[in-house]
C-alpha positions as CSV (number, residue, x, y, z in Angstrom):
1,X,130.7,112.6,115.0
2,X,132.0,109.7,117.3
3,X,130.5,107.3,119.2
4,X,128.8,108.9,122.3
5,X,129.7,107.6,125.7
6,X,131.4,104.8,124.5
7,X,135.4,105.7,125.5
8,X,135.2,103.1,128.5
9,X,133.6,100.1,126.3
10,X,135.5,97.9,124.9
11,X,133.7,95.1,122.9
12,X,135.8,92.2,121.2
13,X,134.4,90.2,118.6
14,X,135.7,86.7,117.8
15,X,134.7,84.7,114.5
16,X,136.6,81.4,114.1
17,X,137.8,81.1,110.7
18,X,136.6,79.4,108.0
19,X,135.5,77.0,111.4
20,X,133.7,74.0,109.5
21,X,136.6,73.7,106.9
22,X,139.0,74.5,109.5
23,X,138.3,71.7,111.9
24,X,137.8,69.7,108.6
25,X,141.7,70.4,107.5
26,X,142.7,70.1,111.1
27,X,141.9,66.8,111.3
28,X,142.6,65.0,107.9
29,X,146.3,66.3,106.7
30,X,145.4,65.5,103.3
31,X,143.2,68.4,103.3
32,X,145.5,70.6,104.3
33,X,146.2,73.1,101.3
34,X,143.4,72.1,99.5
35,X,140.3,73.9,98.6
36,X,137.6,72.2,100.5
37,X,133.9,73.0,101.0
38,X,132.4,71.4,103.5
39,X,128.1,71.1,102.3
40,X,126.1,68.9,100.3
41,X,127.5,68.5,97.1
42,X,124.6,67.5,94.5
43,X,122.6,69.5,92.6
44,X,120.6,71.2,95.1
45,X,123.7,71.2,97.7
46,X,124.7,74.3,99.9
47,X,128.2,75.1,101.2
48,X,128.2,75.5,104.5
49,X,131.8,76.6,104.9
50,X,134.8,77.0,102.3
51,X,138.6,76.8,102.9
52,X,140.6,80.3,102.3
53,X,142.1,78.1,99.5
54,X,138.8,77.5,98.2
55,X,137.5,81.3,98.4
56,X,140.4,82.6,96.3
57,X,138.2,81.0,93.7
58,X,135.4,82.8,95.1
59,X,133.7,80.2,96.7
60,X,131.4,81.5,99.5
61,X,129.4,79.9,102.1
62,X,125.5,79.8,101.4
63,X,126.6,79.5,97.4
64,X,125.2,76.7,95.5
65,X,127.4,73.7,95.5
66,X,127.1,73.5,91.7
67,X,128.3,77.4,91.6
68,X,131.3,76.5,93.4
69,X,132.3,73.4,91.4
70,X,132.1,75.5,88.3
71,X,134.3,78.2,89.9
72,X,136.8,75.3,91.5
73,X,136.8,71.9,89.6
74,X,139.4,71.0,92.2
75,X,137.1,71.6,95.3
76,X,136.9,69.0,97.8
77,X,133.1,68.7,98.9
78,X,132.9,67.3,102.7
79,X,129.5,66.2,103.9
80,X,130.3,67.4,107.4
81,X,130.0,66.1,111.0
82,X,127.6,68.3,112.6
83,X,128.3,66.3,116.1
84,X,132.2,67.3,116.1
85,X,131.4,71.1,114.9
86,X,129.6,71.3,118.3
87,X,131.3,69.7,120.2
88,X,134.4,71.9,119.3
89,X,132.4,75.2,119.7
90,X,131.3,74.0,123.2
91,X,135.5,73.7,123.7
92,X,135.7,77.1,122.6
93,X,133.6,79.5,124.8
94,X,135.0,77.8,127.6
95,X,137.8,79.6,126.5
96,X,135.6,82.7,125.4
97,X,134.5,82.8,129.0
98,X,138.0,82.2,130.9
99,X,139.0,85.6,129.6
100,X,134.5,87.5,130.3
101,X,131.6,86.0,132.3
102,X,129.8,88.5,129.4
103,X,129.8,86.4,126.4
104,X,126.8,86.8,123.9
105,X,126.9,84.0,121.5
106,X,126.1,84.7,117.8
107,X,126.9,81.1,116.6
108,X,128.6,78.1,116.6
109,X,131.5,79.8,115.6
110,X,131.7,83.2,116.8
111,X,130.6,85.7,119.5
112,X,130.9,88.8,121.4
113,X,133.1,89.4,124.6
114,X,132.5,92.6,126.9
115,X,135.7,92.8,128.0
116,X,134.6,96.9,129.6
117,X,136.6,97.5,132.9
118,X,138.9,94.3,132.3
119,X,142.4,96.6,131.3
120,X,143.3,96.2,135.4
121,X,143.3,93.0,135.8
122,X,144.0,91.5,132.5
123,X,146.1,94.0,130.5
124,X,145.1,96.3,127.2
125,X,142.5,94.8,125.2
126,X,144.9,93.9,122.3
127,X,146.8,91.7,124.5
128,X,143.9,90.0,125.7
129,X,142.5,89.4,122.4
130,X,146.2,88.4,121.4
131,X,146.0,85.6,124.7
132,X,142.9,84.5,123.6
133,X,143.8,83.9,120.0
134,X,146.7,82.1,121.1
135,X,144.7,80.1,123.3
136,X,142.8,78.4,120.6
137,X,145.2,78.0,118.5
138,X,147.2,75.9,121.5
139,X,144.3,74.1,122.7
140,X,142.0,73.5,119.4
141,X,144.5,74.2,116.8
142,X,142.5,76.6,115.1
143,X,142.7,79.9,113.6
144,X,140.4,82.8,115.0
145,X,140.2,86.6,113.6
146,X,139.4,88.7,116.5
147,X,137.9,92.7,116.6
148,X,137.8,95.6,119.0
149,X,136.2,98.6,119.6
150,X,133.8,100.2,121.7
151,X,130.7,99.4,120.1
152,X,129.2,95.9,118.2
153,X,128.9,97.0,115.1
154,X,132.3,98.1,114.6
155,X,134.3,94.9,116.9
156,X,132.3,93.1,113.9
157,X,133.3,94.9,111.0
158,X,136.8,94.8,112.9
159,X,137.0,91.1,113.0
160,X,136.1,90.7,109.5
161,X,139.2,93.0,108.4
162,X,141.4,90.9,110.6
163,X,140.8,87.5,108.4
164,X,142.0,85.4,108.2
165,X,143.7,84.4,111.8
166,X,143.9,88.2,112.5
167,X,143.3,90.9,115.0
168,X,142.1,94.6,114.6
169,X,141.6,97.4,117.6
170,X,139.6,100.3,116.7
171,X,140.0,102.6,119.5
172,X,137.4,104.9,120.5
173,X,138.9,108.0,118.5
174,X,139.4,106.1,115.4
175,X,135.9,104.8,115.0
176,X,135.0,107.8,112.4
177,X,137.8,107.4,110.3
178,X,137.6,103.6,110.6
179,X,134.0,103.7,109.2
180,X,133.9,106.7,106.8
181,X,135.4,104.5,103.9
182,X,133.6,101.6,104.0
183,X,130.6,100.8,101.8
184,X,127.3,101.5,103.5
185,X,126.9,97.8,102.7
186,X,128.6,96.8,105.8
187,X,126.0,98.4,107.9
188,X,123.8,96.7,110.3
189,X,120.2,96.3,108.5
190,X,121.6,97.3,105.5
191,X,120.9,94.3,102.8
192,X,120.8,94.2,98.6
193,X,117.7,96.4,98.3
194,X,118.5,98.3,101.0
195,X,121.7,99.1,99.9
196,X,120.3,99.9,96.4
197,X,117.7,102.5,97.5
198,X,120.7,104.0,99.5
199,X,123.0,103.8,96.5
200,X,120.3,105.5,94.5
201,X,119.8,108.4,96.8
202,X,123.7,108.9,96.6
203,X,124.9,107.1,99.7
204,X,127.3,105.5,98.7
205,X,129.8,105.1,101.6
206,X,129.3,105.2,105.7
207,X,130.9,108.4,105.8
208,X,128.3,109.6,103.5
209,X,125.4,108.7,105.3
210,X,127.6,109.8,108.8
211,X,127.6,113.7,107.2
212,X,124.3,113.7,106.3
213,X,121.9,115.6,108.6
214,X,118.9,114.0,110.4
215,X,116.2,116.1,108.6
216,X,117.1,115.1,105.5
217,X,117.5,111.4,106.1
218,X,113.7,111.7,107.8
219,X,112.8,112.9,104.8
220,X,114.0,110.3,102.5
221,X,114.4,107.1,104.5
222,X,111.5,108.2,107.4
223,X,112.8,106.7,111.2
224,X,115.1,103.8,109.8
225,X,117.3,106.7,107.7
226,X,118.1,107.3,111.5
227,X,118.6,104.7,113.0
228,X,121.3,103.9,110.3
229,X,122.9,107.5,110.5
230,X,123.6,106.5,114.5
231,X,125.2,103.2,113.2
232,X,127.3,105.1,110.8
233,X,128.6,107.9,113.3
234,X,129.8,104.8,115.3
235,X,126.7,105.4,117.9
236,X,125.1,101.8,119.0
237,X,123.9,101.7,122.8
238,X,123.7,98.0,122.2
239,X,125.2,95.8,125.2
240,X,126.5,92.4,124.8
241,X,123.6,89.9,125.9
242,X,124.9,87.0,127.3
243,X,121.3,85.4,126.8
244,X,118.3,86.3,124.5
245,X,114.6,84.8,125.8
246,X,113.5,82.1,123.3
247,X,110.5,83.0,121.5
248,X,110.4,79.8,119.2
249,X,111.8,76.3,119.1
250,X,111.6,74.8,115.6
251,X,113.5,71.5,113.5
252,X,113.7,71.7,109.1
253,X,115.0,70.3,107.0
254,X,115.7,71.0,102.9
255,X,115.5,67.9,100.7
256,X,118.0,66.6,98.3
257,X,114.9,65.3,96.0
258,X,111.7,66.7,96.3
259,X,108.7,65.3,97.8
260,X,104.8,65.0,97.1
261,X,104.0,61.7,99.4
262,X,102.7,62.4,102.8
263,X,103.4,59.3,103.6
264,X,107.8,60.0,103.3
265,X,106.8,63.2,105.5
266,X,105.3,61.6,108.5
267,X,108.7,60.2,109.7
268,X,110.1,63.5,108.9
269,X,107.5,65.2,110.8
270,X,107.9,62.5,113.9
271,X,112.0,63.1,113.9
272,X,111.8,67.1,113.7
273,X,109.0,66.7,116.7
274,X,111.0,64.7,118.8
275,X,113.7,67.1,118.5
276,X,111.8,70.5,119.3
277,X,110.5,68.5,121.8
278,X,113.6,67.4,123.6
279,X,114.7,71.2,123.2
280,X,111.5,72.3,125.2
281,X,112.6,70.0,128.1
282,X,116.0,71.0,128.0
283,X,115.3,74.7,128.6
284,X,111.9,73.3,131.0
285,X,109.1,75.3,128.8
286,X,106.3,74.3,127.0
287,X,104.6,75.5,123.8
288,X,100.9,76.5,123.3
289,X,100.9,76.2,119.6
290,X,102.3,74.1,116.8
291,X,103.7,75.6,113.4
292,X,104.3,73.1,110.1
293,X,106.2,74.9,107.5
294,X,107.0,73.8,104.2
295,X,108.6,75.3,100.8
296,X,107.1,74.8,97.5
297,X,109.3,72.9,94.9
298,X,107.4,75.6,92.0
299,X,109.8,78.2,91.3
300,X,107.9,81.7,91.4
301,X,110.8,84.0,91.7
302,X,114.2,84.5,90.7
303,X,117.3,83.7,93.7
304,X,117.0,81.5,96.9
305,X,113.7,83.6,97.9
306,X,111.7,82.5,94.8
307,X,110.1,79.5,95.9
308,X,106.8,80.6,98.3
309,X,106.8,79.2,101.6
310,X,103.8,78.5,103.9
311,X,102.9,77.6,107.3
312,X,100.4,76.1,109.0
313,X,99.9,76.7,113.0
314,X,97.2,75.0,115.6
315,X,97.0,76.3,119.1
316,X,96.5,73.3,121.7
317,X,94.2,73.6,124.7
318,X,97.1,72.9,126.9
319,X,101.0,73.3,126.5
320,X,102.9,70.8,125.7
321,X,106.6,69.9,125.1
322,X,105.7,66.4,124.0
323,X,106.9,65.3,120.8
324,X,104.3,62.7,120.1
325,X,101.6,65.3,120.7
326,X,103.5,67.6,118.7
327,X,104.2,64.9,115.4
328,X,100.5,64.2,116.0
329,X,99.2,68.3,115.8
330,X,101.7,68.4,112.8
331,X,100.6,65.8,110.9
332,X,97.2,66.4,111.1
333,X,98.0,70.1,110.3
334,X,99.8,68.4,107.1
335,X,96.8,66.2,106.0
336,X,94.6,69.1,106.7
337,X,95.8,72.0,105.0
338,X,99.5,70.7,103.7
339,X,100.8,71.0,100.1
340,X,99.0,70.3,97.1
341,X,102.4,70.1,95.1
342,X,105.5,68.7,96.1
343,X,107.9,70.6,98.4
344,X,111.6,71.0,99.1
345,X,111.6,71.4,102.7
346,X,109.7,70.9,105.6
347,X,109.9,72.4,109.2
348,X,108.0,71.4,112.4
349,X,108.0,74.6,115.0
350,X,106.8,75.6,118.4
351,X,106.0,79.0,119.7
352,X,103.6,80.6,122.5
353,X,106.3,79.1,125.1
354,X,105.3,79.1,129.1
355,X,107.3,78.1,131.7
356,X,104.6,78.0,134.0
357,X,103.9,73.7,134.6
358,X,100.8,72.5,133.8
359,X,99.2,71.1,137.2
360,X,95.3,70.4,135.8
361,X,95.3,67.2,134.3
362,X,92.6,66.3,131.9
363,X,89.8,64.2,133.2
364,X,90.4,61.8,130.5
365,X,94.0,60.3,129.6
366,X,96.1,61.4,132.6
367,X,97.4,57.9,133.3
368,X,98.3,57.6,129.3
369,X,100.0,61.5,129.8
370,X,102.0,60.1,133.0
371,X,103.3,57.4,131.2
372,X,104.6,60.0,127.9
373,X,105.8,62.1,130.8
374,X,108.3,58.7,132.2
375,X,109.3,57.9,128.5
376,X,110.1,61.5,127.7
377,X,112.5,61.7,130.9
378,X,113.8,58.3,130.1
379,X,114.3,59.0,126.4
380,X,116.3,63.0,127.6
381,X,118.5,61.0,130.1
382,X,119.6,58.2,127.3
383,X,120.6,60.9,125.2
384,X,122.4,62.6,127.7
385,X,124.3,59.7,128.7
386,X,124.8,58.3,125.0
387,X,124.0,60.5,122.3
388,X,120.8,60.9,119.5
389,X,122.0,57.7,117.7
390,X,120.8,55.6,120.6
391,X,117.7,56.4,120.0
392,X,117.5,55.8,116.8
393,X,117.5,57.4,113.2
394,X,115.6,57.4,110.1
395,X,117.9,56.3,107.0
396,X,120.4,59.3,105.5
397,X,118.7,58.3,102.2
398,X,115.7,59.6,103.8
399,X,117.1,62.3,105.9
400,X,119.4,64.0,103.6
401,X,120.3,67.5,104.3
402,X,121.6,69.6,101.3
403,X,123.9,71.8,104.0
404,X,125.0,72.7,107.3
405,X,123.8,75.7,109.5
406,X,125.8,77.9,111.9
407,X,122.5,78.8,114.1
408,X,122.3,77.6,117.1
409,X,119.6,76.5,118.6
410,X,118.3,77.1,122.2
411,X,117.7,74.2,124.0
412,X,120.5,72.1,122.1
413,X,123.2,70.8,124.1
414,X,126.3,70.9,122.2
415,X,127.9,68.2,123.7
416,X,125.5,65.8,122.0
């Protein structure tokens, strides 16, 4: 029961540590041996990333800010600098990719690393993922945990027992033993109600649901019990992708108040346009539909899932990747069929993407959709040259972001 075929792979998972926080402490000394969150910090606020010193109180990203006061009175709440954080990552998968041209990137802050046929010329994977640890920490001064083994799943879980600013090699043999311990929790798919329904049925660990045989995990879990048992038996054919096809662009945004006037959502709406927008360019593709998205501030349910969210899509007669057209389907979409009730968030999204151009004008406006097609170019290339602010932002009263996100986003440069 050990991973099939898998003795030549070697896979190497890097997670920066703590990487907000980290830069965060990096550069402001007085940080340094602190517990610091870095997130909003009022009453709806998210941290986005906490300090090792700040988890030993068990402060966890995605926790609610109040939550982690109560746990830490001494935490340090940073708002962030979402412009540095990406600017940083960009810095490090350059280095990700001195050492594999197969990089897959999860996030901001982490990624796989095929590193499969690279022993000759580089050395034994723990020495590489030693060199590249000590790369970071000489060029960026941060820490990194690093994981490797022949398959995804288990470089992950690898990585994770290597925090913080650690590395782990689980060799092709040891992948059964590695794994037979561990809660089934740390599973791929497996979530709080999954892991419940497992729990119930007596799976308790990976090893347990490893031994079990394929007939009876039909039985009780149907296909998916099987899919899991290959997971657990160390079997996962997956590659490392260095690049996944798009199949949505979209901007939101959760508010540190709530909000019930349309009329403070327009220049949301306009700003998370312009943004999808300048995405669609980037990456040269255009979208045939519109999505507005937005979360009701009425409680129904208990835990971050328990306030309903809705959407609202309109599919255009031609593609676009024009923010004005898009601000001007959303908004319509918002005084059409938007909230009756005040909300807590709001997105703007684009999906049906084409790369094809679109060479059929319309009879009418084609001089008006020349001239958008000028000031979108001139608008990408002022960006480019100086950044989002020269363009222009609405107020960070108005704009106010409860937390930070690790996604990234395709069609965002992260030298911006």
């Amino acid at each position: 029961m050990t991973a099939s075929n898998d003795t030549d792979r070697v896979i190497m998972h890097a997670d920066m540590d703590a990487f907000y926080a980290s830069v965060e402490q990096r550069d402001h000394p007085e940080l340094r041996g602190r517990p610091v969150a870095v997130g909003g910090s009022g009453s709806r606020g998210v941290v986005a990333a906490a300090s090792y010193e700040a988890r030993q109180f068990g402060v966890r990203s995605a926790m609610p800010s109040v939550e982690a006061r109560r746990r830490c009175p001494d935490l340090v709440f940073v708002r962030g600098n979402m412009a540095l954080y990406k600017k940083e990552s960009a810095r490090i998968f350059k280095i990700f990719r001195d050492f594999s041209p197969v990089v897959e990137r999860v996030s901001l802050d982490e990624a796989f690393i095929d590193l499969t046929g690279s022993a000759r010329l580089m050395g034994p994977p723990q020495k590489v993922g030693e060199a590249l640890r000590s790369r970071i920490r000489k060029v960026l001064s941060l820490p990194v945990s690093v994981g490797i083994a022949p398959v995804k799943m288990v470089a992950k879980i690898a990585s994770a027992g290597a925090k913080p600013d650690g590395l782990l090699e689980v060799r092709a043999g040891e992948v059964e033993g590695f794994l037979k311990p561990l809660p089934v929790s740390r599973l791929w798919g497996v979530g709080p109600v999954a892991k419940e329904k497992l729990e119930a049925l007596g799976f308790e660990t990976i090893g347990d649901v490893a031994k079990a045989d394929d007939g009876t995990l039909r039985d009780l879990l149907g296909e998916w019990g099987i899919e899991i048992a290959r997971l657990a038996r160390g079997d996962d054919v997956r590659e490392v992708e260095p690049y996944r096809e798009a199949v949505s662009y979209s901007e939101e945004h959760t508010f540190s108040k709530d909000i019930s006037d349309y009329r403070e959502l327009e220049p949301l709406i306009r700003e998370h346009a312009e943004s999808v927008a300048r995405r669609l360019r980037h990456d040269q593709v255009r979208a045939h539909t519109v999505v507005l998205k937005f979360k009701s501030a009425r409680r129904t349910g208990p835990g971050v899932r328990g306030y309903p969210v809705f959407t609202r899509r309109v599919t255009l007669p031609q593609p676009t990747d024009d923010g004005h057209e898009i601000a001007k389907q959303a908004t319509e979409l918002l005084y059409r069929s938007g909230p009756k009730e005040a909300i807590r968030l709001l997105g703007v999204g684009c999906t049906g993407l084409t790369a094809e151009s679109v060479d059929q004008l319309p009879l009418f406006g084609a001089e008006q959709k020349a001239k958008r097609e000028t000031l979108n170019q001139t608008l990408d290339e002022i960006t480019r040259r100086y950044g989002r602010k020269a363009i222009g932002e609405l107020p960070r009263t108005t704009r106010e972001q409860v937390g930070l996100s690790m996604q990234i986003k395709r069609g965002d440069d992260p030298e911006e």
